[in-house]
C-alpha positions as CSV (number, residue, x, y, z in Angstrom):
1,X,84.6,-58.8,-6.5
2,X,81.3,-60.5,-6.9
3,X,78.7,-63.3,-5.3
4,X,75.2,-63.9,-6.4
5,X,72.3,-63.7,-4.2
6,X,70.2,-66.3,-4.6
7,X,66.0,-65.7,-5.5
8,X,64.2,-69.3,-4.6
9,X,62.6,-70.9,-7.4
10,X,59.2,-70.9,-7.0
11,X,57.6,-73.4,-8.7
12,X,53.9,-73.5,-8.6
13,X,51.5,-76.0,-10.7
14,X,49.3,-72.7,-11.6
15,X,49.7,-69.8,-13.0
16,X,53.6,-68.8,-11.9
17,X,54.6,-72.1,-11.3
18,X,58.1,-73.0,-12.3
19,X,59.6,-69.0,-11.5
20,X,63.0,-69.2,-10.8
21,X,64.4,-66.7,-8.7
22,X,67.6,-65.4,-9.5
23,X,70.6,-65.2,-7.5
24,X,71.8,-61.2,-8.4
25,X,74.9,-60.1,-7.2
26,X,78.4,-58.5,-8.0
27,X,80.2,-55.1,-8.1
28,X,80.8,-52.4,-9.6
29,X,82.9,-49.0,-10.3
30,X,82.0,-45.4,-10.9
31,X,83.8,-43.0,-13.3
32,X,83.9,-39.7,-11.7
33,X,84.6,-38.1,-15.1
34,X,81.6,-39.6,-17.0
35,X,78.3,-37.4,-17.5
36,X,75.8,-40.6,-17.6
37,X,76.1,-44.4,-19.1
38,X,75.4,-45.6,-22.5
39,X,73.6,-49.0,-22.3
40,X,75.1,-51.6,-24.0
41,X,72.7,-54.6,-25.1
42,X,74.6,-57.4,-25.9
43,X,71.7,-59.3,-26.5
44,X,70.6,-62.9,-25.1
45,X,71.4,-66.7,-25.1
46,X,68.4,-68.6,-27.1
47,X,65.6,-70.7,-25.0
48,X,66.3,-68.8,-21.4
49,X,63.5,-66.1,-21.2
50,X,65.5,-65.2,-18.3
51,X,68.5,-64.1,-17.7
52,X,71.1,-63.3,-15.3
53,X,74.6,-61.6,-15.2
54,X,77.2,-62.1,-12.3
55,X,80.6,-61.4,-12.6
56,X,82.1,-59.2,-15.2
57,X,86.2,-59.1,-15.7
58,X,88.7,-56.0,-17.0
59,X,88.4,-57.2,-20.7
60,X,84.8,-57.3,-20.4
61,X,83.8,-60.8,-20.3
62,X,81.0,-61.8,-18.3
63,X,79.3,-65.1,-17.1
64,X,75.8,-66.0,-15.7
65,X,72.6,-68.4,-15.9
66,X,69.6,-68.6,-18.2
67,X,66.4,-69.6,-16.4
68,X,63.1,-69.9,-17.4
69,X,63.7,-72.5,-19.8
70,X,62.0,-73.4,-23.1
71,X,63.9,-75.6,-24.9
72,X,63.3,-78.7,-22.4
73,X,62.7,-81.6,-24.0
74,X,58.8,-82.7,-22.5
75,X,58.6,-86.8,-22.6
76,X,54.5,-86.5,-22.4
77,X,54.1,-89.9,-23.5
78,X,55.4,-90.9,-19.7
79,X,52.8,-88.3,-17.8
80,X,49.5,-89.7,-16.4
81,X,46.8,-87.9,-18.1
82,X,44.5,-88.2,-15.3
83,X,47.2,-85.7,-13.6
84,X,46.3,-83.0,-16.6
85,X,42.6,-83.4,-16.6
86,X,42.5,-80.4,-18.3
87,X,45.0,-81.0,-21.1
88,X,43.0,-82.8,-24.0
89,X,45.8,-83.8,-25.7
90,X,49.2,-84.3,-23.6
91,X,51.2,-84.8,-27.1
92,X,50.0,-81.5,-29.1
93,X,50.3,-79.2,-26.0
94,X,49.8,-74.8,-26.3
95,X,51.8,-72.7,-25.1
96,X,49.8,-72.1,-22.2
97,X,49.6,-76.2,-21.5
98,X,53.6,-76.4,-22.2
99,X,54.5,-73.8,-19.8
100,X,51.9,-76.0,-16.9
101,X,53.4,-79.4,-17.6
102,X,57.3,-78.1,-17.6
103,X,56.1,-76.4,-13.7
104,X,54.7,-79.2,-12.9
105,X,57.7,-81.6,-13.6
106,X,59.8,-78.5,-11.6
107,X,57.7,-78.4,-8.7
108,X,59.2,-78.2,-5.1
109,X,57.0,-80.6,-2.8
110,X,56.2,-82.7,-6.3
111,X,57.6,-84.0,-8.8
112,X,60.6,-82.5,-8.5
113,X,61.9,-84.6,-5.5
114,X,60.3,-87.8,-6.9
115,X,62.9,-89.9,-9.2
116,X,59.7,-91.8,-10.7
117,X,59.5,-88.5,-13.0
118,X,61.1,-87.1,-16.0
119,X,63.8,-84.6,-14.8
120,X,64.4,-80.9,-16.3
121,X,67.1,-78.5,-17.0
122,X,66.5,-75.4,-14.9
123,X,69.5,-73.5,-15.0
124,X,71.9,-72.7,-18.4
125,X,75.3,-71.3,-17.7
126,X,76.9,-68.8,-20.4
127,X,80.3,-66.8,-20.7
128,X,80.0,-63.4,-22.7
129,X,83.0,-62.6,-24.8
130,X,81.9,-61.1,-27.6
131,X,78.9,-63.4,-28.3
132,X,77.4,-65.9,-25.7
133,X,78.6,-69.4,-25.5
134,X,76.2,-71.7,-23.5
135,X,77.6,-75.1,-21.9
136,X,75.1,-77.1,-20.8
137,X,75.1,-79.1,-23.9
138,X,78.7,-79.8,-24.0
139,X,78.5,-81.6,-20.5
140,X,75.4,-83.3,-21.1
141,X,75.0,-86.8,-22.5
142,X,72.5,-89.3,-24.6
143,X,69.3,-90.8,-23.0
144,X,69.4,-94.4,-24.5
145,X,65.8,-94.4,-24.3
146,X,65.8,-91.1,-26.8
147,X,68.8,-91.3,-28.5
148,X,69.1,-87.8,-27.6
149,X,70.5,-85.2,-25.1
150,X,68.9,-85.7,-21.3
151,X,68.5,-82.0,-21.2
152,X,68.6,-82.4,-17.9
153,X,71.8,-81.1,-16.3
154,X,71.9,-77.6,-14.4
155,X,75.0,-75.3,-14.7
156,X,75.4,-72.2,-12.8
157,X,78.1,-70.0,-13.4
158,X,78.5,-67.1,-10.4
159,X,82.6,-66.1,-10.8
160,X,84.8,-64.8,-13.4
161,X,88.7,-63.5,-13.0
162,X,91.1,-61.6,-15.3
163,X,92.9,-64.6,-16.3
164,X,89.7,-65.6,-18.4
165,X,89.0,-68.8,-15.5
166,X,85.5,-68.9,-14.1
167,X,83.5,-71.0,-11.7
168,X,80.6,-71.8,-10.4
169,X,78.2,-75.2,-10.1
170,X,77.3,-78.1,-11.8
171,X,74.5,-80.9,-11.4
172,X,74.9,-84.1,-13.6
173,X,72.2,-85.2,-16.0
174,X,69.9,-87.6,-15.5
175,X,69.2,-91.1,-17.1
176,X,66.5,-93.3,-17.3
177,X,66.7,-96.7,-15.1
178,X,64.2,-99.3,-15.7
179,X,63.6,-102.0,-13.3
180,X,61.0,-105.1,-12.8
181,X,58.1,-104.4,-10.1
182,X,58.4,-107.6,-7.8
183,X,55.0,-106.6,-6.9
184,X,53.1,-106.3,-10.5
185,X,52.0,-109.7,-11.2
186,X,52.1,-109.1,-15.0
187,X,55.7,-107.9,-15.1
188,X,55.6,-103.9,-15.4
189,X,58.6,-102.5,-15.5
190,X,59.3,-99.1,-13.0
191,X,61.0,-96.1,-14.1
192,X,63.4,-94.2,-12.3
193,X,65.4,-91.0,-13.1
194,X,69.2,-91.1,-11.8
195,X,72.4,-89.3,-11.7
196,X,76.0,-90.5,-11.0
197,X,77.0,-88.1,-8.2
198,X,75.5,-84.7,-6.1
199,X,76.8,-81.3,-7.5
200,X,80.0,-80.5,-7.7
201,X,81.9,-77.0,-7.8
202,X,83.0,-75.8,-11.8
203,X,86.2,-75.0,-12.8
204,X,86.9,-73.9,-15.9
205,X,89.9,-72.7,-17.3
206,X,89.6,-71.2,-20.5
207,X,89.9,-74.4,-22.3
208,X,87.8,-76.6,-20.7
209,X,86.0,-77.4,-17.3
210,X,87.2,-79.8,-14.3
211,X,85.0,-80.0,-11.1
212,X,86.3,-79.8,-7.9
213,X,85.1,-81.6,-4.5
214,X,85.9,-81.5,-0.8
215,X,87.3,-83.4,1.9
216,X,87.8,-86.8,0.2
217,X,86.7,-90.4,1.4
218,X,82.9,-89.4,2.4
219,X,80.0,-91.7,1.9
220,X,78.2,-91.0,-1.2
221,X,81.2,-88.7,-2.2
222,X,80.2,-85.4,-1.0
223,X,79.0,-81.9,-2.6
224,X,81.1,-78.8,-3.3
225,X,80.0,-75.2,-5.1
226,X,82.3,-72.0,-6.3
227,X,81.1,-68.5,-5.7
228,X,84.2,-66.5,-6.7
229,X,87.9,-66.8,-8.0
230,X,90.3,-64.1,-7.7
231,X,93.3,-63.1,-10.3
232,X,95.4,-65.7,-8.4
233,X,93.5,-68.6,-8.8
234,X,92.4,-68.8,-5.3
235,X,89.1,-70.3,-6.0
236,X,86.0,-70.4,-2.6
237,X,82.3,-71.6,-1.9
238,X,81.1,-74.6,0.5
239,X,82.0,-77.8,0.4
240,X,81.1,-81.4,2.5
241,X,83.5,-81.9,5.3
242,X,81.7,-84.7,7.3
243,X,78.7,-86.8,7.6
244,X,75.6,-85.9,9.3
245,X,73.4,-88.5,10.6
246,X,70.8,-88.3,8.0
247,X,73.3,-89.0,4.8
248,X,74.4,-92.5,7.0
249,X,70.9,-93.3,7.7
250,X,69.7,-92.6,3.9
251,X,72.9,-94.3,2.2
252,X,71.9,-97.4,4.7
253,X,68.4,-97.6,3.8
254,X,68.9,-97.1,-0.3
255,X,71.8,-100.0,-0.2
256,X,69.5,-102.4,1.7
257,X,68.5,-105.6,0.1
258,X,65.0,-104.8,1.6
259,X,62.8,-102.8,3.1
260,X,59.4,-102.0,4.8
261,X,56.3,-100.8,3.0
262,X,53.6,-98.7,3.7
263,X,51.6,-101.9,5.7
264,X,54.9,-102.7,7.2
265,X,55.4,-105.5,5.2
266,X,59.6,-106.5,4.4
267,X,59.6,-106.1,0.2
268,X,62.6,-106.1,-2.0
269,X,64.4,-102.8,-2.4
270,X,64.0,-102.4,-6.1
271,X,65.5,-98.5,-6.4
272,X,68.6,-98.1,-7.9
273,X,71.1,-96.6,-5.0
274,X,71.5,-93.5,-7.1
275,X,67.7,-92.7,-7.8
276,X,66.7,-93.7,-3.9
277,X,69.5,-91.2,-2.8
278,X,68.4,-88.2,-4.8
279,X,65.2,-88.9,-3.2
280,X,66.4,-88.4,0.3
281,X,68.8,-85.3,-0.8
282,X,65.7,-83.5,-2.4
283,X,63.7,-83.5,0.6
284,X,66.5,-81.8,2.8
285,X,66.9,-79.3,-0.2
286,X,63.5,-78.6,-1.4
287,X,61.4,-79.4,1.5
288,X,63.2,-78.6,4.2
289,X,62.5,-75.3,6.2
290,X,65.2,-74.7,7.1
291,X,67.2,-76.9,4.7
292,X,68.7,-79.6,5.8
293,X,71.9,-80.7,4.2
294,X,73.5,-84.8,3.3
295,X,76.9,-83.4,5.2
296,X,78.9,-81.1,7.0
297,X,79.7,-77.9,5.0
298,X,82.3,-75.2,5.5
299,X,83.6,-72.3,3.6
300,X,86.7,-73.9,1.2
301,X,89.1,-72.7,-0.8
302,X,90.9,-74.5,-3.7
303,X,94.3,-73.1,-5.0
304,X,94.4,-73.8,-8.7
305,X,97.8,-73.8,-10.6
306,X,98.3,-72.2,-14.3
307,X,96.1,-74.6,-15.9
308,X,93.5,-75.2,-13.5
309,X,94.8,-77.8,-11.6
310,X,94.2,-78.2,-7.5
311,X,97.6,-77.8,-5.4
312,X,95.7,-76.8,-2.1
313,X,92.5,-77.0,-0.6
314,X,91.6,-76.9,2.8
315,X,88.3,-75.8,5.1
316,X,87.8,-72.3,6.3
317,X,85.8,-73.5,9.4
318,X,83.0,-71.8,11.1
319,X,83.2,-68.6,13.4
320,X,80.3,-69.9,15.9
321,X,80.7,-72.4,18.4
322,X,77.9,-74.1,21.1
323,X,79.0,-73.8,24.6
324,X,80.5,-76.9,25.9
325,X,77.3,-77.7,28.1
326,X,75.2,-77.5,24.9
327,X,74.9,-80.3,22.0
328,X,73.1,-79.9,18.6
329,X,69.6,-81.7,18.1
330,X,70.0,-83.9,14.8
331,X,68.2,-81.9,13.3
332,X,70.6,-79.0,14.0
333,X,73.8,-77.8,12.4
334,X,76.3,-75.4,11.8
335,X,78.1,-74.4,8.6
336,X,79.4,-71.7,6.5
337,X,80.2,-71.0,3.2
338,X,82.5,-68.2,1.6
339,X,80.8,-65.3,-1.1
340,X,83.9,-63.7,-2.4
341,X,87.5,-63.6,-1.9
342,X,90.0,-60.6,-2.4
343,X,93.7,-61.1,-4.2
344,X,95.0,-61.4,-0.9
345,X,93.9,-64.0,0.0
346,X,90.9,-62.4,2.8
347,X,87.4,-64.3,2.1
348,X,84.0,-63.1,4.0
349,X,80.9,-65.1,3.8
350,X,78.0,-66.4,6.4
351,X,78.3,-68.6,9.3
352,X,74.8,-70.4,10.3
353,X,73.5,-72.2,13.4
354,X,70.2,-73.8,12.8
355,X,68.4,-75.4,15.5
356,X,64.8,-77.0,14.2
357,X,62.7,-74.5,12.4
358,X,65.4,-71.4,14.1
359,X,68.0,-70.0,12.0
360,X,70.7,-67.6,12.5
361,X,73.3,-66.3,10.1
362,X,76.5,-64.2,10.8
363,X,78.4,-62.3,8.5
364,X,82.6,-63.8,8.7
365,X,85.6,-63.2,7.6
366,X,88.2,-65.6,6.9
367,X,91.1,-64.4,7.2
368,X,95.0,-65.9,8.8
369,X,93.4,-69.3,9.1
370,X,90.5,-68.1,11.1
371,X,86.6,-67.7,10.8
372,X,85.2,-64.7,13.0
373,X,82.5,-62.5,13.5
374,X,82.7,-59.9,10.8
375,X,80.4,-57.6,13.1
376,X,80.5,-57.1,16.8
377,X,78.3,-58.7,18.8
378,X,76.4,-56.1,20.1
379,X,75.5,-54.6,16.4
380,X,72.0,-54.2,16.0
381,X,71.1,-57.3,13.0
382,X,74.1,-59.1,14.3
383,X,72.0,-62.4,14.7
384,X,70.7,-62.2,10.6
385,X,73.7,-61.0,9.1
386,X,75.4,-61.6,5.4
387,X,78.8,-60.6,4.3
388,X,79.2,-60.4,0.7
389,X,82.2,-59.3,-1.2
390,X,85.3,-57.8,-0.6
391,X,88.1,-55.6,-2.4
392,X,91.5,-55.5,-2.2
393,X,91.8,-52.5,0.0
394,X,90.0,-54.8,2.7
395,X,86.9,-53.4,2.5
396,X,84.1,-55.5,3.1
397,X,80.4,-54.9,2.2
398,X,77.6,-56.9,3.5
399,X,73.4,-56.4,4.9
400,X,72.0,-57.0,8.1
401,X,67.9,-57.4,8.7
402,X,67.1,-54.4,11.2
403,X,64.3,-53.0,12.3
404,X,64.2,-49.0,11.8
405,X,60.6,-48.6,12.2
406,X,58.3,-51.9,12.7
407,X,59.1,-53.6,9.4
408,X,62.5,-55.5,9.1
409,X,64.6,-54.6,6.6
410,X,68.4,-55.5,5.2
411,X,70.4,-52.5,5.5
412,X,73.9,-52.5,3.9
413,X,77.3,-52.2,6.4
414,X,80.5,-51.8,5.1
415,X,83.9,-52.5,7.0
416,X,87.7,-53.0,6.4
417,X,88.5,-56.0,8.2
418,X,92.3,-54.3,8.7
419,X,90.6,-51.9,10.9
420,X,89.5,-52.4,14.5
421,X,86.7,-49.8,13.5
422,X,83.2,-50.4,14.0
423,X,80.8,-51.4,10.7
424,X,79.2,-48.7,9.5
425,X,75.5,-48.3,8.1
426,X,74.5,-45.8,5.6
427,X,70.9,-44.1,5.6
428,X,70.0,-45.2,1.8
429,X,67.8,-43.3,-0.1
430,X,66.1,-43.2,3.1
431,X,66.1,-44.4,6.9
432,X,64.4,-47.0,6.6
433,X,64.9,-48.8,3.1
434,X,66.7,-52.1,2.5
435,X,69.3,-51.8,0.3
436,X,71.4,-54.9,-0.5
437,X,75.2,-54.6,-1.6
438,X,76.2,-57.2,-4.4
439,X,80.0,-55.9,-4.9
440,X,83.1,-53.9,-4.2
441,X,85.9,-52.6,-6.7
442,X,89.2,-51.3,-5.7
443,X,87.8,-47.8,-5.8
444,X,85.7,-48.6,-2.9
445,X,82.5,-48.1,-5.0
446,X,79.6,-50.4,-3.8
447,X,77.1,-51.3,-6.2
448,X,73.6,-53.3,-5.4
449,X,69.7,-52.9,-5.5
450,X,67.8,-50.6,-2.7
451,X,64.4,-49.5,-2.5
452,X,63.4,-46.3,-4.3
453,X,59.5,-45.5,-2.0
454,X,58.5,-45.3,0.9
455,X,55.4,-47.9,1.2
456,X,55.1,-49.0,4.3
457,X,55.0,-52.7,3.2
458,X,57.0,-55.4,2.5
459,X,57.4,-55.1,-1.2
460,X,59.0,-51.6,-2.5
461,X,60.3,-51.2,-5.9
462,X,63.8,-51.5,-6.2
463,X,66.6,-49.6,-8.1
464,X,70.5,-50.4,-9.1
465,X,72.6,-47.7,-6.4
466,X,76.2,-46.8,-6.8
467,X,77.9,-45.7,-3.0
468,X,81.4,-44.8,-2.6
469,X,82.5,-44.7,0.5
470,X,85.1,-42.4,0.2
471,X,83.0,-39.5,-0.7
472,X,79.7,-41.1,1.0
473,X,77.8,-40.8,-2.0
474,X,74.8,-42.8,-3.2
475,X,73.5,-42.7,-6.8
476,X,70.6,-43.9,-8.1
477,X,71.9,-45.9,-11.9
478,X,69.1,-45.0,-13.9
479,X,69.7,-41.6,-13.1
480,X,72.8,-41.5,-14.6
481,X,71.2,-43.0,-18.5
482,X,69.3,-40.7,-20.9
483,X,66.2,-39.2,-20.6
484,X,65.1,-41.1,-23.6
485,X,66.2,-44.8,-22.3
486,X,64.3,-47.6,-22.7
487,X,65.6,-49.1,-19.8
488,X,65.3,-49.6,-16.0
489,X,68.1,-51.0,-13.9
490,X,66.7,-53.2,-11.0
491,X,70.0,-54.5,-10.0
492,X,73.9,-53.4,-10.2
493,X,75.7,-57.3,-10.8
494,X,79.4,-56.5,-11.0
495,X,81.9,-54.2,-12.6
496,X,85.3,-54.3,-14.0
497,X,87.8,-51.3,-13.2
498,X,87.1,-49.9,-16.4
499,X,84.1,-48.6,-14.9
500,X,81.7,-51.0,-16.8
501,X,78.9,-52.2,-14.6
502,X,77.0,-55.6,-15.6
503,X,73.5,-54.5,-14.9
504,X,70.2,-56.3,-14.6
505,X,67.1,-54.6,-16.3
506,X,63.4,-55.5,-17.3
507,X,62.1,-56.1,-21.2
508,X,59.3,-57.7,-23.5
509,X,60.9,-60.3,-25.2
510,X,59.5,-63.0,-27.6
511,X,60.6,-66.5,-28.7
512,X,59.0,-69.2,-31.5
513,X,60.1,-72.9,-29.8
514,X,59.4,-75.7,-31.5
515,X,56.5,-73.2,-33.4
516,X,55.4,-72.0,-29.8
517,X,55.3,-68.0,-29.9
518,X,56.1,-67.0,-25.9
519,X,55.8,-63.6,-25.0
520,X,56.7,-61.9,-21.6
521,X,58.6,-58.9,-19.9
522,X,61.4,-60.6,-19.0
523,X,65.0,-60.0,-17.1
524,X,68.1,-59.2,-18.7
525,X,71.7,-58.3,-18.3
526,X,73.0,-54.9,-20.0
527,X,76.5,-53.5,-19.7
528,X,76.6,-49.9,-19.0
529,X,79.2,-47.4,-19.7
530,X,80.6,-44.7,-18.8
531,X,80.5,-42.2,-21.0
532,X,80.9,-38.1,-21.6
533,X,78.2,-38.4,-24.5
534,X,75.6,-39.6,-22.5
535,X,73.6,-36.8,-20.4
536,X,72.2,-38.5,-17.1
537,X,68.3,-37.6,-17.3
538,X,69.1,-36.9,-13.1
539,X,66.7,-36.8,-10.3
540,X,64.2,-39.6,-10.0
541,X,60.8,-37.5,-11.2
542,X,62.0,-37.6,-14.5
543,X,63.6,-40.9,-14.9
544,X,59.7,-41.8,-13.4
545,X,58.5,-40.4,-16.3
546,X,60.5,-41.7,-19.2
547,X,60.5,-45.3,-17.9
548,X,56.5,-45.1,-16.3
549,X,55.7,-48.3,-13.9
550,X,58.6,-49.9,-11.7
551,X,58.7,-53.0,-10.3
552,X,61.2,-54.7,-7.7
553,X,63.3,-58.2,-9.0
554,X,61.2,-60.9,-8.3
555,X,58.2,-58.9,-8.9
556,X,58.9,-58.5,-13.0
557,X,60.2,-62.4,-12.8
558,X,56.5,-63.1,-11.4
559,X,55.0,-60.9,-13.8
560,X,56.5,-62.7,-16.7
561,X,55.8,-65.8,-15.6
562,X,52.2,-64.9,-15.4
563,X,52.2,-63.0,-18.3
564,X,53.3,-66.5,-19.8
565,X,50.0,-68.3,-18.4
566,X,47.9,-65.4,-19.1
567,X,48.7,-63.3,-21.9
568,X,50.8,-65.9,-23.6
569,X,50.1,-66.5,-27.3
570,X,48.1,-69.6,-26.7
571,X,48.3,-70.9,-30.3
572,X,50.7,-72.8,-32.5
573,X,52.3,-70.3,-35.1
574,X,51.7,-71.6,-38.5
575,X,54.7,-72.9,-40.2
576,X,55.0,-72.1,-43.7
């Protein structure tokens, strides 16, 4: 079972501007017989420097998302040089230059939200079955003003089942609207950037994709995403379930014939509906701290036939309720959304409350038609609290920020949500480490990232772990590959019950786009297996030694990105 964790993109108009964070989650399964793991490098899709695993099925078939892209198509000829001062020549950029100008257009707080500007791909989903197969260009569609693809439209693809179905995200492409400035005595035209609908939650079934929605009838027609699908075809994520006040108020305002300008002045509403409306749904998802949402969300669940077709679907609802005397602000709301789901039908996920700048989460359980608390009350972390996956014994594993010494830190729980028992919370690799669970198999073997020192910081270098509750034992993965690996595991994604764990690890790779040479450590997915050939190199001192410096996640998807600005190859590689 199997959710991903979300790292923010960070998009700066610097150095690392335009990182991605990467969403790393999943399970995985431990062979008791097995001496150590062979690595298995199955390679990478072309034009995503990096990349991320998430859900890996019994026949070994896996799915994720390329980030860091390099194959975006840059329209220069539409960028104000006077934003690039130090550019000299927007149409024959560097590396160094290509990598600013594709931030730029990615930036959160700039041109990002704006529909004046050009808009990117920044997400690529894959499946692995064999070889990779990327999508993004099958669901795309031609610019008029180009001829060519947009290049524009995001896929992310988070579950994967036995049946061969998988789920996960999509965001439409943009096209290009022009329309006459009633305010430009000599005619100009504006541009505008559009796309038909909000994303939608991706089914697809082996054959080809559907997307999926939920309630019906809202204004705007409402967002949906899938985080998991289990061997029954029960598929769950968040969905829209209502209106909130700012989705009225924007749809009003975008459809009116006119409105007011800066000097207050009544001027004719020139932006197409669609353009105006990502406008308003940007700033609640990239601005917003916390975010603030176009609608009501709640955990759903669709019930998919054979072929991938929607008998059921239904909200999960929320396990937190205001007391009757109490009423949310408007800028206030509560929601949830469901991580994984077992083959029982059980889901867990979060419940939030967010009241201004305050959030809370709770970690729930759905289960029997009900959301509830998945901890009690009185647990220490109750308040910032994350279930993530569950198996089919009923065992759920989740994190909840505590404070063991002065520094907060996410320490993993696990529970069976059969059992009236308390959660419990193991030490770690130490008292007062965060270690984050990302999945569950049926041999209630956790899998996830924890820290590996004891710094007394907020940054600590992280490792892939292995826990089984059964036994209460916690491994440390790269313990478990040869002394003379060239590899570090920084994350355990998922594993099938084969005992093959989809694992995350850190690289130099190299790519020649468009005769751009780009060169970085990067993030990759591995698949590591069990195997009695293999001698684990053991305790950490010497896996230290083979592998030298370590770095946590989103520290080597920082480095790389700076590595791009700084130690990039800033020539063009002469074609021959």
């Amino acid at each position: 079972m199997h959710f991903p964790k979300t790292f923010n993109k960070s998009l700066c108009a610097t150095v690392v501007a335009g990182t991605l964070g990467s969403a790393l989650s999943l399970g995985v399964v431990s062979s008791a017989q097995a001496s150590g793991y062979e690595v298995v490098d199955v390679g990478s899709i072309p034009y995503s420097f990096s990349i991320t695993g998430f859900a890996i099925n019994d026949a070994g078939q896996f799915v994720g998302t390329g980030t860091n892209l390099l194959d975006n198509q840059l329209r220069t000829d539409l960028l104000d040089p006077e934003v690039f001062p130090e550019i000299e020549d927007l149409s024959d950029l560097n590396p160094q230059e290509w990598l600013g100008v594709r931030n730029w257009l990615n930036q959160r707080g700039g041109a990002l939200n704006q529909p004046r500007e050009q808009k990117l791909s920044r997400f690529k989903g894959f499946l692995f079955n064999g070889e990779f197969e990327v999508f993004n260009e099958q669901l795309d569609i031609i610019e008029p003003e180009t001829g060519e693809l947009t290049r524009s439209n995001d896929l992310l693809l988070y579950g994967l089942n036995n049946q061969g179905f998988f789920v996960g995200e999509y965001r439409p492409p943009f096209l290009q609207v022009n329309v006459e400035d009633p305010e430009d005595p000599e005619g100009e035209m504006l541009r505008f950037f559009q796309r038909d609908h909000l994303p939608l939650a991706a089914v697809h079934n082996g054959t080809s994709f559907s997307f999926l929605n939920g309630e019906a009838g809202l204004v705007y027609g409402g967002m949906a995403r899938a985080q998991a699908i289990n061997d029954v075809n029960q598929v769950v994520g968040v969905a829209s379930v209502g209106e909130r006040e700012r989705l009225t108020e924007a749809f009003e305002r975008c459809s009116a014939e006119f409105i007011e300008n800066d000097e207050g002045e009544q001027i004719p509403n020139v932006a197409p509906l669609n353009a105006c409306m990502y406008r308003f749904w940007a700033s609640g998802e990239y601005l917003s701290t916390p975010r603030q949402p176009f609608y009501e969300e709640q955990a759903y669940l669709w019930e998919l036939d054979g072929s991938g077709n929607v008998i059921n679907q239904r909200a999960l609802g929320v396990a937190f309720s205001l007391p009757e005397d109490e009423e949310l602000p408007e800028t206030g709301y509560i929601r949830s959304a469901a991580n994984d789901i077992n083959n029982d039908g059980i889901a867990v996920g979060v419940t939030n409350y967010v009241v201004s700048t305050s959030s809370q989460t709770y970690a729930t359980v759905f289960k029997d038609g009900e959301a509830t608390y998945a901890l009690d009350t009185s647990t220490a972390g109750f308040t910032q609290s994350y279930a993530i996956a569950i198996n089919d014994n009923g065992y759920m594993v989740g994190h909840a920020r505590r404070f063991p010494l002065q520094t907060p830190r996410d320490r993993m729980f696990f529970k069976n949500v059969n059992s009236d028992e308390a959660a419990t919370f193991p030490a770690g690799f130490f008292n007062d480490s965060s270690w984050r669970p990302t999945a569950i198999n049926n041999s209630n073997i956790v899998v996830g990232n924890a820290e590996r020192d004891r710094t007394q910081g907020l940054s600590r270098r992280t490792t892939g772990f292995m826990y089984n509750i059964d036994t209460q034992e916690l491994t440390d993965l790269n313990t478990l590959l040869e002394c003379n690996s060239e590899y570090y595991v920084v994350d355990a994604m998922d594993i099938n019950e084969h005992g093959e764990i989809l694992a995350l690890v850190i690289g130099d790779r190299s790519e020649e786009v468009n005769g751009l040479l780009f060169e970085s450590p990067a993030t990759y997915p591995v698949i590591l297996r069990p195997s009695e050939a293999v001698e684990g190199c053991g305790e950490e001192s010497e896996v230290q030694e083979r592998s030298g410096a370590f770095v946590t996640p989103i520290q080597s998807i920082a480095l790389g990105l700076m590595a791009f600005v700084a130690f990039i190859t800033r020539r063009k590689i002469n074609k021959k």
